[in-house]
C-alpha positions in Angstrom: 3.3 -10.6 -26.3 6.8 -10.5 -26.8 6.8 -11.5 -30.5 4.6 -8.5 -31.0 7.4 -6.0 -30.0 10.4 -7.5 -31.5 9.7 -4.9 -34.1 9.4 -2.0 -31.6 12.3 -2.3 -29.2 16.4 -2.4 -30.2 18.2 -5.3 -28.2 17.1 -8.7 -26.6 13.7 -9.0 -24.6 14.4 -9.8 -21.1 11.9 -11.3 -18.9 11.8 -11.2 -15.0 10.0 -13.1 -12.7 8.4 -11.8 -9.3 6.4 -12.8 -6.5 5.0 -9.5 -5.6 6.6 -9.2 -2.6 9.4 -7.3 -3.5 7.7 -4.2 -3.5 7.9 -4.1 0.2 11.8 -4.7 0.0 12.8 -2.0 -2.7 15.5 0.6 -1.7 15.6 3.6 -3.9 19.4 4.0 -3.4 19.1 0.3 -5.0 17.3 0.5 -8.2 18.6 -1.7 -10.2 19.5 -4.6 -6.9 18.3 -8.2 -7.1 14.9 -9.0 -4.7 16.0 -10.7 -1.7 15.7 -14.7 -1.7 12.5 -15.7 -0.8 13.1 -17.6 2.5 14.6 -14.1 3.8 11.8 -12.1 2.6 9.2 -15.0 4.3 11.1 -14.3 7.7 11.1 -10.9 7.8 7.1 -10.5 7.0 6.6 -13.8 9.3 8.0 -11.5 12.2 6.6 -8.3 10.8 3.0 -9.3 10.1 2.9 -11.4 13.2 4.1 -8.5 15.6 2.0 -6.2 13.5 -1.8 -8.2 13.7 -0.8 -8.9 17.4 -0.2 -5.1 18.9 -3.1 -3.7 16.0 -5.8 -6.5 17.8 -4.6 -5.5 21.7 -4.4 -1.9 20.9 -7.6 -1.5 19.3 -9.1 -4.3 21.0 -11.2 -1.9 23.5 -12.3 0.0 20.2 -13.1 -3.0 18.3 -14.6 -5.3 20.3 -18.5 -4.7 20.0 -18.2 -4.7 15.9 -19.0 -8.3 14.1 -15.6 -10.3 13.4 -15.8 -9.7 9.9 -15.4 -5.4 9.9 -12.8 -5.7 13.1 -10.4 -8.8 10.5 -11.3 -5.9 7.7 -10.3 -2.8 9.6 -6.8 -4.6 11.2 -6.1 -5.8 7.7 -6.4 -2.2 6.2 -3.9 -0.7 9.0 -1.6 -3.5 8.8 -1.1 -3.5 4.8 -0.8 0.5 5.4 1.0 0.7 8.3 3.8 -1.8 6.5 3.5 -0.2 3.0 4.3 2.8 3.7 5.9 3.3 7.4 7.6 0.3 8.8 8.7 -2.1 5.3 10.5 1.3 4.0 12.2 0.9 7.8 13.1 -2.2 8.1 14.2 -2.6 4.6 16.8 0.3 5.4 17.9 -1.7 8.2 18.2 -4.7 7.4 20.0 -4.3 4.1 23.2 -5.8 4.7 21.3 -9.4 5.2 18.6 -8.8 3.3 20.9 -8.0 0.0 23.8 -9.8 1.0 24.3 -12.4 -1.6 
């Protein structure tokens, strides 16, 4: 695909690589930063994810508990990917910067 716009574009063709999961590390103050390294980004959503499922399955456990497995897994999944997207990722990016970013 890059062949096809050597014609179209002045200057080298750059490529970059992701995993997807810097989306939930981006800092708009930061738009041209590097993605964290990936062991720091797996600790941080380790911790996150883990404190997140946990308090989302005790809180809504009384709610939750006469549905079938499968739409109580669906309905904690939905919150936590929501609740990390856009309220506590944004957060905890913002304060954990300085490591995150720190190369």
């Amino acid at each position: 695909m890059l062949k096809h716009l050597e014609g179209l574009v002045e200057g080298e063709a750059s490529t970059q690589q992701g995993t997807g999961l810097e989306f939930w590390f981006t800092l708009p103050e930061l738009p041209a930063h590097k993605p964290p390294s990936p062991h720091k980004m797996a600790i941080v959503l380790i911790g996150i994810v883990y404190a997140l499922v946990l308090g989302l399955n005790l809180l809504l456990k009384p709610f939750l508990g006469p549905l079938p497995s499968a739409i109580t897994i669906l309905i904690v999944v939905v919150l936590q990917v929501l609740l990390m997207t856009y309220v506590i990722m944004p957060r905890v990016t913002v304060l954990l910067k300085h490591w995150l970013f720190d190369n």
